[in-house]
DODOBA-572528 format. One record per residue: residue in three letters; residue number from 0; x, y, z of N, C-alpha, C in turn. Coordinates in steps of 0.2 Angstrom, whole numbers. Layout:
% residues N
type, seq, nu, nv, nw, cau, cav, caw, cu, cv, cw
ALA, NUM, X, Y, Z, X, Y, Z, X, Y, Z
...
//
This chain:
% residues 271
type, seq, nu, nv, nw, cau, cav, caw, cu, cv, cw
UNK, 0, 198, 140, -210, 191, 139, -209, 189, 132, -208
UNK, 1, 190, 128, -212, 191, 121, -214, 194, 117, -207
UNK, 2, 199, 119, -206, 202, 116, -200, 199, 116, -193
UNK, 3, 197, 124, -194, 191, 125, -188, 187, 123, -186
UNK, 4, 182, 121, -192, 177, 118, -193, 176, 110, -191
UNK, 5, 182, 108, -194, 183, 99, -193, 185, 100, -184
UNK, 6, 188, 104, -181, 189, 102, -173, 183, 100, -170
UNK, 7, 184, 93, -167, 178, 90, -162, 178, 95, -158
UNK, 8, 173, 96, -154, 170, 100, -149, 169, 93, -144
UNK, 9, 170, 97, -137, 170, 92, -130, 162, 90, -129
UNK, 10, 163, 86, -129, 155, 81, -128, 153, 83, -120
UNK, 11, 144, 84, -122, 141, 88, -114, 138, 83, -114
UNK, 12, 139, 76, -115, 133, 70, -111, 134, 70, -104
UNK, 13, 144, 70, -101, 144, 66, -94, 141, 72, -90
UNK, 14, 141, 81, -93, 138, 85, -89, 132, 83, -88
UNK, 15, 128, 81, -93, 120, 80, -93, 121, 74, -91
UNK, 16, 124, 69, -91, 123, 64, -85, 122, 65, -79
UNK, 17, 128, 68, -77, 127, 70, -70, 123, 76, -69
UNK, 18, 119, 80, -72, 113, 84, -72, 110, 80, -70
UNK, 19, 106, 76, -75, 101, 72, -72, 101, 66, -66
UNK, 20, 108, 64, -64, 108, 63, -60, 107, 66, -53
UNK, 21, 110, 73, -54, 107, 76, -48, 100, 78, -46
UNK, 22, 96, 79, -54, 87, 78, -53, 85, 74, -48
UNK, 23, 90, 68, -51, 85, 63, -48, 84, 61, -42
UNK, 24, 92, 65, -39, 93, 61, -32, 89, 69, -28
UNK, 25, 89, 73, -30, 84, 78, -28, 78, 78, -26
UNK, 26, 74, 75, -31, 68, 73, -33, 66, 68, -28
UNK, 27, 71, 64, -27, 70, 59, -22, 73, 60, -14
UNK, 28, 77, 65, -13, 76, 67, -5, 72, 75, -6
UNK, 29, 70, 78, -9, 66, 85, -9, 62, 84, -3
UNK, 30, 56, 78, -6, 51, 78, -1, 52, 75, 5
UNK, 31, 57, 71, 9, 59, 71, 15, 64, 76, 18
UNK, 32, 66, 79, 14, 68, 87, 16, 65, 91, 20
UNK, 33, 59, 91, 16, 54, 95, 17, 51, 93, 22
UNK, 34, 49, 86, 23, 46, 84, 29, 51, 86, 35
UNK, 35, 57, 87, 35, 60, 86, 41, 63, 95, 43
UNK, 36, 59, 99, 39, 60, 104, 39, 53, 107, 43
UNK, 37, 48, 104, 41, 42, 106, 46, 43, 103, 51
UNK, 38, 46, 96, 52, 47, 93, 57, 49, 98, 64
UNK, 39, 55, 101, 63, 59, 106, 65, 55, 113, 68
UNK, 40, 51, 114, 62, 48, 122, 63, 43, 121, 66
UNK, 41, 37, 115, 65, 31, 114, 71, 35, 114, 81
UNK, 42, 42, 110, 79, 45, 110, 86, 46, 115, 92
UNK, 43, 49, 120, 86, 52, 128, 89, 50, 130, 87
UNK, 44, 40, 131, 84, 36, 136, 83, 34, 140, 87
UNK, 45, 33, 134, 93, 31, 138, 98, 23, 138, 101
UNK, 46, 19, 134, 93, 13, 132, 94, 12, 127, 98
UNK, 47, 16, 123, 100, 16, 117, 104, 22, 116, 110
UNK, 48, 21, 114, 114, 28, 113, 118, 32, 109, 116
UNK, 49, 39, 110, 119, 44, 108, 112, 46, 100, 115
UNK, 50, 43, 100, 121, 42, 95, 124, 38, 88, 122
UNK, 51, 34, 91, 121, 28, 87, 118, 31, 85, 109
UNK, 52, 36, 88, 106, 38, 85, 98, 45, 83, 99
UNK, 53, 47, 77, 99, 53, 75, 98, 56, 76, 92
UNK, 54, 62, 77, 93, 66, 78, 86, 67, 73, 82
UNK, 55, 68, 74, 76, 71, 67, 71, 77, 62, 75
UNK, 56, 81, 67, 80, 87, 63, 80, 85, 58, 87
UNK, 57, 81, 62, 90, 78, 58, 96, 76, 53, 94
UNK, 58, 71, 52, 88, 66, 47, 85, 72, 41, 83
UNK, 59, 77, 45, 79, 82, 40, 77, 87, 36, 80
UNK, 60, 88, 39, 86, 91, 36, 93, 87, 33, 96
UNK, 61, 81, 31, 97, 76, 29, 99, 75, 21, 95
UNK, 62, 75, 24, 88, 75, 17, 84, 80, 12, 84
UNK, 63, 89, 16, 83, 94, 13, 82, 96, 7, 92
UNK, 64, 92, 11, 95, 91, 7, 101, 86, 2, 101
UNK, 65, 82, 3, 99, 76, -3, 100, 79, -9, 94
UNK, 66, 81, -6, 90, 83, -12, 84, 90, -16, 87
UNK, 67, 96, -11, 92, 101, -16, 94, 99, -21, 101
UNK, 68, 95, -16, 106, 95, -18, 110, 85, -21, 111
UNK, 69, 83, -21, 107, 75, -24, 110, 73, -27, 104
UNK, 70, 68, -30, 103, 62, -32, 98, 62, -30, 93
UNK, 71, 61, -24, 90, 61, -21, 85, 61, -24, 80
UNK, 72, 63, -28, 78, 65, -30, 71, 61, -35, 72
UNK, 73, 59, -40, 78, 54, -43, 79, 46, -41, 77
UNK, 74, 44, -36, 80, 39, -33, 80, 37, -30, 72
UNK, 75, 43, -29, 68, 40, -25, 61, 40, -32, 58
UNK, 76, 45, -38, 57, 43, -46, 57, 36, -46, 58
UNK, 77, 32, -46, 65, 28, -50, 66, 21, -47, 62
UNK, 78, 21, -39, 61, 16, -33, 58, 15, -34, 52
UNK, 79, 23, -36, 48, 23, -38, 41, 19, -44, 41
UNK, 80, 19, -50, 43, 19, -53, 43, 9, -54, 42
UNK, 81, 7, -52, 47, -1, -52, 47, -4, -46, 44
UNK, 82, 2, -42, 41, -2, -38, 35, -2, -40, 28
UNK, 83, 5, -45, 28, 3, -50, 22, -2, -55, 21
UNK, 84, -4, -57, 28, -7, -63, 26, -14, -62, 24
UNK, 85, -16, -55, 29, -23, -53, 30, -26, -50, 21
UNK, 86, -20, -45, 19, -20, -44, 11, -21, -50, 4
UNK, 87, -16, -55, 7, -18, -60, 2, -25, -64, 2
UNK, 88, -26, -64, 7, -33, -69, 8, -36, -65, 7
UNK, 89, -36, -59, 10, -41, -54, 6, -44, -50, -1
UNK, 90, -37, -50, -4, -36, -52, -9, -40, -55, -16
UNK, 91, -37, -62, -13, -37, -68, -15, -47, -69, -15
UNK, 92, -49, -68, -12, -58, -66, -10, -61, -65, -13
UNK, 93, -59, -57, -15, -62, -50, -17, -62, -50, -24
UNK, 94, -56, -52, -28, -55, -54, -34, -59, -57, -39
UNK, 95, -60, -63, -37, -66, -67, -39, -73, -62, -39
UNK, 96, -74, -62, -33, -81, -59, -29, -83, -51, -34
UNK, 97, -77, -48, -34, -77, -40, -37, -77, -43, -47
UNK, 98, -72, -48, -48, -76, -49, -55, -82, -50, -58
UNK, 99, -86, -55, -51, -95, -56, -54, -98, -50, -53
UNK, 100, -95, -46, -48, -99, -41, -47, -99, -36, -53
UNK, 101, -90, -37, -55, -93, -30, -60, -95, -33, -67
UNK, 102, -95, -40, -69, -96, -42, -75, -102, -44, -75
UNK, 103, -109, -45, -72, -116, -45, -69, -119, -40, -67
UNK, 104, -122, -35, -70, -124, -28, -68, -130, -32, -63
UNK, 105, -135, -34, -64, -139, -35, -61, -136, -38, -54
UNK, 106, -131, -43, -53, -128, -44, -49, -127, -39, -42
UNK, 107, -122, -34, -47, -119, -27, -43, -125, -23, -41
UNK, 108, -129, -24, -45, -136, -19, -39, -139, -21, -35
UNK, 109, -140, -30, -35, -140, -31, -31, -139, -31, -23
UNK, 110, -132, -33, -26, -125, -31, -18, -123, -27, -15
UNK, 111, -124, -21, -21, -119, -14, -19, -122, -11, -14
UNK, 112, -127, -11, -13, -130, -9, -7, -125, -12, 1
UNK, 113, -128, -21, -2, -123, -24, 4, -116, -23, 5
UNK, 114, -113, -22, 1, -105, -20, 0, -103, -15, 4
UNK, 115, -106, -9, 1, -105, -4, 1, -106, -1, 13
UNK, 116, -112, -4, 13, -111, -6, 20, -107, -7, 25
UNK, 117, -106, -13, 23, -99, -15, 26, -93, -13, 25
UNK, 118, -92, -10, 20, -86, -6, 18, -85, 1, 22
UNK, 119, -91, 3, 23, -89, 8, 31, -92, 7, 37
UNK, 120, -89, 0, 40, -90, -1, 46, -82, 0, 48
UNK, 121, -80, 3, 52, -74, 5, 53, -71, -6, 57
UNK, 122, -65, -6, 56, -63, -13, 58, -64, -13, 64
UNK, 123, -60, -8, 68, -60, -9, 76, -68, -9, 79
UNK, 124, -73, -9, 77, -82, -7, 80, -80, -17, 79
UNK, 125, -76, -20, 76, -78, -28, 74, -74, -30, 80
UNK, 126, -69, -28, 85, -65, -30, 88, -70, -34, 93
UNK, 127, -72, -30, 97, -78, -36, 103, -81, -44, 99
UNK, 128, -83, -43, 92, -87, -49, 90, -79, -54, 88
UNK, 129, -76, -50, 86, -70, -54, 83, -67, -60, 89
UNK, 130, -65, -54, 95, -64, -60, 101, -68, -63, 103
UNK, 131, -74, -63, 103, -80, -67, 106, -79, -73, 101
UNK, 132, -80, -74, 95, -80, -76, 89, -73, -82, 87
UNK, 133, -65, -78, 88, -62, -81, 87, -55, -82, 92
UNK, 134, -57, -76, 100, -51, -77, 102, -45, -71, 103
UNK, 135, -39, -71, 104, -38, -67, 104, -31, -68, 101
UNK, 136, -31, -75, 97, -23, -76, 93, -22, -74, 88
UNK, 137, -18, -75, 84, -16, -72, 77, -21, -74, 72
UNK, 138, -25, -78, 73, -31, -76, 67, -36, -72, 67
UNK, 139, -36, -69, 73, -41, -65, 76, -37, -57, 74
UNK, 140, -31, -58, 72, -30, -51, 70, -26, -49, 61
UNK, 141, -27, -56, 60, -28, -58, 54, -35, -58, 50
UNK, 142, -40, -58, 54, -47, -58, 50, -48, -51, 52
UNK, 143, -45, -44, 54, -47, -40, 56, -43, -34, 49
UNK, 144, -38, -38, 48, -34, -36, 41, -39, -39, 39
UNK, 145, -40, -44, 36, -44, -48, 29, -50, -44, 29
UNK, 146, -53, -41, 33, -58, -38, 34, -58, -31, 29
UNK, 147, -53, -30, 33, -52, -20, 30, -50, -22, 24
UNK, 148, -46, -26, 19, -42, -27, 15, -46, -29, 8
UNK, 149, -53, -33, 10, -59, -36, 5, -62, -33, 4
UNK, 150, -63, -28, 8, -70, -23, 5, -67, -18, 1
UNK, 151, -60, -16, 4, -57, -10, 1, -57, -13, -8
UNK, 152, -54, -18, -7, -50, -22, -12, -57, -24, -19
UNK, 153, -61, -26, -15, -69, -29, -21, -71, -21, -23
UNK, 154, -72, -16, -20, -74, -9, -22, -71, -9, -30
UNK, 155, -63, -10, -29, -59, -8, -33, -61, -13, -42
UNK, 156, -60, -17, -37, -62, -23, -45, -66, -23, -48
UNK, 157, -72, -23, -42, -80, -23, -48, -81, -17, -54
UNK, 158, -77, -10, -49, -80, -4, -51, -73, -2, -59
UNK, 159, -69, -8, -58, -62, -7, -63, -67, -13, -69
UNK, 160, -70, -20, -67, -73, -23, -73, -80, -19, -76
UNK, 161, -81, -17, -73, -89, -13, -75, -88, -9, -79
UNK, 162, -81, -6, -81, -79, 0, -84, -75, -4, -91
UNK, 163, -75, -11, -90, -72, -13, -97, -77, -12, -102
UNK, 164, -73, -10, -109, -77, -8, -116, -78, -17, -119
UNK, 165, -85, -18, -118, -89, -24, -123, -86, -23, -129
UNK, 166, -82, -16, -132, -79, -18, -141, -74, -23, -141
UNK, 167, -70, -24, -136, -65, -28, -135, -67, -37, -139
UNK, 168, -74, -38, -133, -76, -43, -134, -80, -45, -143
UNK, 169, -83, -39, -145, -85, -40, -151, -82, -40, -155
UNK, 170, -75, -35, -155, -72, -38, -160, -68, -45, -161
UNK, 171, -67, -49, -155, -66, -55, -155, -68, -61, -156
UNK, 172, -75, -58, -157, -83, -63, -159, -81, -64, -166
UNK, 173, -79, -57, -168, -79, -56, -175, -74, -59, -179
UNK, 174, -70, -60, -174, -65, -63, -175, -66, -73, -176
UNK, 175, -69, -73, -172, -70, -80, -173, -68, -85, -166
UNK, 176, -66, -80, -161, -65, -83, -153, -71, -87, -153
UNK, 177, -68, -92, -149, -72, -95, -143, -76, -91, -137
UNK, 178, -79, -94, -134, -80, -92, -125, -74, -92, -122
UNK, 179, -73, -97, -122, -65, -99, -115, -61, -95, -120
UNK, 180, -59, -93, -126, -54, -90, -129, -55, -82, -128
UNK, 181, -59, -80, -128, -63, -73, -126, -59, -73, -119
UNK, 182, -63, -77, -116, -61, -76, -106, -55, -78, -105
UNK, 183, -51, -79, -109, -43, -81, -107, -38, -75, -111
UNK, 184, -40, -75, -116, -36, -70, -122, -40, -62, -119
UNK, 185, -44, -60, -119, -48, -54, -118, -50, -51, -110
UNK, 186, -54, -55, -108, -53, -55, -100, -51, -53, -96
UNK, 187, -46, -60, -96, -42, -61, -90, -35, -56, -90
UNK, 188, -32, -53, -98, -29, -49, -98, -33, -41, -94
UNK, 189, -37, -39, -98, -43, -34, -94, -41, -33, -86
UNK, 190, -43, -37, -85, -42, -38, -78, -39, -38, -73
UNK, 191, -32, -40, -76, -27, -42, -72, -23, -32, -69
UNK, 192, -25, -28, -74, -22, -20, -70, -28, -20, -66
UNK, 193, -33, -20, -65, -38, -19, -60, -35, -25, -52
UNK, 194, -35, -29, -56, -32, -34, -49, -28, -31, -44
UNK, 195, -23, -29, -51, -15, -27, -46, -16, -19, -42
UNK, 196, -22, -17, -46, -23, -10, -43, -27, -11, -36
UNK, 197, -33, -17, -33, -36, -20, -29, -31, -21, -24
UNK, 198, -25, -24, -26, -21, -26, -21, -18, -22, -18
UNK, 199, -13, -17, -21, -13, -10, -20, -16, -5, -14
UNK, 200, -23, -5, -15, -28, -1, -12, -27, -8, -4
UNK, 201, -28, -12, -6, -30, -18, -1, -24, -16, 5
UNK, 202, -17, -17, 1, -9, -16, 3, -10, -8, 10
UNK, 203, -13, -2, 7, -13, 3, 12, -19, 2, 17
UNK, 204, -22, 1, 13, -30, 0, 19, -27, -4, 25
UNK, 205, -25, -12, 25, -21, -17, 29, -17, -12, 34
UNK, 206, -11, -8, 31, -8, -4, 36, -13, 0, 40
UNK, 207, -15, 4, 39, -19, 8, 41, -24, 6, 46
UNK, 208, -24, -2, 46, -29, -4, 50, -25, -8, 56
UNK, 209, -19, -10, 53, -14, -14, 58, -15, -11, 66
UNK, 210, -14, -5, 68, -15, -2, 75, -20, -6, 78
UNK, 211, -25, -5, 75, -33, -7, 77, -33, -16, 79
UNK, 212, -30, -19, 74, -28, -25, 75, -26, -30, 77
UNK, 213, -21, -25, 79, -16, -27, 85, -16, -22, 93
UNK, 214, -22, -20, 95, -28, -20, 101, -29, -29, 103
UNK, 215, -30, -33, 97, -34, -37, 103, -26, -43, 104
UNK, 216, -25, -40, 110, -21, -44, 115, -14, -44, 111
UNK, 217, -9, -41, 107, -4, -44, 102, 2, -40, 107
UNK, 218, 8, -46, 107, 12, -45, 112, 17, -41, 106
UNK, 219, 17, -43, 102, 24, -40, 96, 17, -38, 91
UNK, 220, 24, -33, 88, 22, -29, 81, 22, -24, 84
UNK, 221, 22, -19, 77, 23, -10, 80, 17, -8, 82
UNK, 222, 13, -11, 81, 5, -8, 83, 5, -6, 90
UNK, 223, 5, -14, 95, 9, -14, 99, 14, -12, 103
UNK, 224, 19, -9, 101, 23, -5, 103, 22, 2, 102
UNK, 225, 15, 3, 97, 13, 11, 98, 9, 10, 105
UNK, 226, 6, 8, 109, 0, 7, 112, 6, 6, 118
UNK, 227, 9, 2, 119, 12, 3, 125, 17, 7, 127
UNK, 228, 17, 9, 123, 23, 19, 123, 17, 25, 124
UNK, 229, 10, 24, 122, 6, 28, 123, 4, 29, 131
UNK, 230, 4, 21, 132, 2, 21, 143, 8, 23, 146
UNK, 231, 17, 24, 143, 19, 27, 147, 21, 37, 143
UNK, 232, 17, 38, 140, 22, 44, 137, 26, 43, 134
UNK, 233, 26, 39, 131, 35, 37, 126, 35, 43, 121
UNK, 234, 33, 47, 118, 33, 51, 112, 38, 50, 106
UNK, 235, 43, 47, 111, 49, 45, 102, 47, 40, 102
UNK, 236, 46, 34, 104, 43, 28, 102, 35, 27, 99
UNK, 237, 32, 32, 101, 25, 32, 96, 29, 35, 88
UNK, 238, 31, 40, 87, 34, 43, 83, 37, 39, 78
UNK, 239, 42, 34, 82, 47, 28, 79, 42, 22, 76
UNK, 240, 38, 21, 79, 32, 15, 77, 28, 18, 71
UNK, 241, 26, 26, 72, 23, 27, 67, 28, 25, 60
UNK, 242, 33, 28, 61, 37, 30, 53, 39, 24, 54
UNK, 243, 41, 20, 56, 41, 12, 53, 35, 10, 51
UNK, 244, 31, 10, 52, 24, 7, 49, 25, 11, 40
UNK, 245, 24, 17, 42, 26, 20, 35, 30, 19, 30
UNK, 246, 38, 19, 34, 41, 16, 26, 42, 7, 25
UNK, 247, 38, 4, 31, 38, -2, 27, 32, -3, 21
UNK, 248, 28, 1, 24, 22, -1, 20, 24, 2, 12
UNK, 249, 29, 9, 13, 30, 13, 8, 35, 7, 2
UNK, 250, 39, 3, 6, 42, -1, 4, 37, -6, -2
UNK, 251, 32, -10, 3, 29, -14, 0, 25, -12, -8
UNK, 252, 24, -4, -5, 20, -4, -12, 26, -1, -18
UNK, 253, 31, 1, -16, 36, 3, -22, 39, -5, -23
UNK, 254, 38, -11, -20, 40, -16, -24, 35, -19, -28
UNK, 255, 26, -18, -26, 21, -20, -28, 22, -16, -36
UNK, 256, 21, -10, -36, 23, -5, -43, 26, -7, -49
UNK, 257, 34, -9, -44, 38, -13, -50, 35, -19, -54
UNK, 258, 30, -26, -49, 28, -31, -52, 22, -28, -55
UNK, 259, 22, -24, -55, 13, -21, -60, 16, -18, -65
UNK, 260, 23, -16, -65, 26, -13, -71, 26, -20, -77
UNK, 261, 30, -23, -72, 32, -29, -78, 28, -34, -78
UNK, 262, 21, -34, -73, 14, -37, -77, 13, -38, -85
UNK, 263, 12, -29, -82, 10, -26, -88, 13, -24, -93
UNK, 264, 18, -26, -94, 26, -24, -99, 19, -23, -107
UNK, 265, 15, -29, -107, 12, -29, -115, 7, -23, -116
UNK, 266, 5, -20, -109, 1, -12, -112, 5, -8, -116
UNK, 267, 11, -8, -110, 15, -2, -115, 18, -4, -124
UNK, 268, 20, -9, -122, 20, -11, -131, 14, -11, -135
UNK, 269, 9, -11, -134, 0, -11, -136, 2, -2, -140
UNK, 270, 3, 2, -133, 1, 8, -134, 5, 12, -141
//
C-alpha cells in the first residue's frame, strides 16, 4: 500500500498546456472561419449571382498580384499614413477641448448643442467646401479625417470627464494636496483612460471615413483603389481594398490596446 501510494503519477500540465493552447488558437481563427464560411454560402446560395461574389481565393489572387505586381503596398502606405495624421491632430484637439468640456458643466451646455451638430454632419456633405477652401492635396484629405476623428473623439472625453467622481478630489483636499498637485496626481491620471479610449473611437471613425476622403482627387490609397475598381467592375479588387482597410485598421487598434494596457498597468495594481 505504502509503495503504491508513494508512486508519482504522470503530470497533466503539458496536456493542459496544449489544451489551452488549442482554445486559444481556436478562439482566434473561429470567427474568420465563420466569416469564410458565410463567405462561401451567400455565394452558392443562389440568392445572388455567383458572379456578382468572388471567392476568398479570387480576392487573395487579386491581392497577392497587386502587392507583387502593382502599388498596393504603396496605396495602404499612403491611407495609413493620412489616417494617422488626421487621428493625431484630431486627437491632439479634442483632448484638451473635450476636458473643459466635461470639467465645466456650464461650459458643456453651453456647446453640446454645438458639438453635437457637427458631429452628425456626415464628412463627405464637407467634400465641396473642403476643395473650394483648401484644394485638392493631401491636407485637403487630411482635414477631412481631422474632421471625422475630433468630433468623434471630443464626445468621448467630455462625456468620460463629466462622469469623474469629485470624492477623488476631496479626498485629496483632505489630504493636503495642492491645486497643481490635485491636477497632476488626480486629474490627469483620471483622464488619461478616457484619452486613450478618444483615440480609440477617433482610430475607427478615421477609417471609416478614409473612402470619402480620398474622393477628392487621391491618386494612391485603398480608398482610391476602391473607386477605381468600381468604374470598371472589379468586384475582387473592391472586395481586396475593403479587407485591407479592415485588417489594417484591425491592426492599429490591437497595437493601440496593448499601449492602453501598459498605460494603464497602475489600475490593475489599484484594483
Amino acid at each position: 500500500m505504502g509503495a503504491e501510494s508513494s508512486t508519482p503519477r504522470p503530470s497533466r500540465r503539458p496536456f493542459g498546456r496544449l489544451g489551452a493552447t488549442a482554445r486559444r488558437i481556436a478562439h482566434f481563427l473561429g470567427p474568420w472561419a465563420l466569416i469564410l464560411a458565410l463567405w462561401y454560402g451567400v455565394r452558392y446560395s443562389g440568392f445572388f449571382e455567383a458572379s456578382l461574389i468572388p471567392t476568398p481565393v479570387q480576392v487573395a489572387t487579386r491581392l497577392w498580384d497587386m502587392l507583387i505586381g502593382g502599388d498596393l503596398a504603396l496605396d495602404m502606405y499612403m491611407s495609413t499614413q493620412r489616417v494617422f495624421l488626421g487621428v493625431m491632430l484630431g486627437t491632439a484637439c479634442a483632448v484638451p477641448v473635450g476636458f473643459l468640456l466635461g470639467w465645466y458643466k456650464g461650459l458643456r451646455s453651453f456647446m453640446d448643442p454645438l458639438i453635437n451638430f457637427f458631429r452628425a454632419l456626415p464628412p463627405i456633405a464637407l467634400i465641396p467646401l473642403v476643395i473650394v477652401y483648401f484644394g485638392i492635396g493631401e491636407s485637403a484629405k487630411v482635414i477631412i479625417l481631422f474632421y471625422a476623428a475630433f468630433f468623434a473623439s471630443v464626445i468621448v472625453m467630455y462625456e468620460g470627464i463629466s462622469q469623474i467622481s469629485p470624492l477623488y478630489i476631496r479626498v485629496a483636499q483632505t489630504l493636503g494636496a495642492s491645486d497643481f498637485e490635485i491636477f497632476r496626481k488626480v486629474i490627469i491620471p483620471l483622464a488619461v483612460p478616457h484619452a486613450l479610449t478618444a483615440l480609440r473611437v477617433a482610430l475607427g471613425v478615421a477609417w471609416a471615413t478614409l473612402v470619402a476622403a480620398e474622393l477628392v482627387a487621391a491618386q494612391q490609397g485603398l480608398g482610391a483603389v476602391i473607386q477605381d475598381a468600381s468604374a470598371y467592375f472589379q468586384l475582387d479588387t473592391i472586395y481586396m481594398g475593403i479587407i485591407c482597410i479592415g485588417f489594417i485598421a484591425l491592426a492599429m487598434d490591437v497595437a493601440l490596446r496593448r499601449l492602453t494596457r501598459r498605460a494603464l498597468v497602475w489600475q490593475e495594481r489599484n484594483d
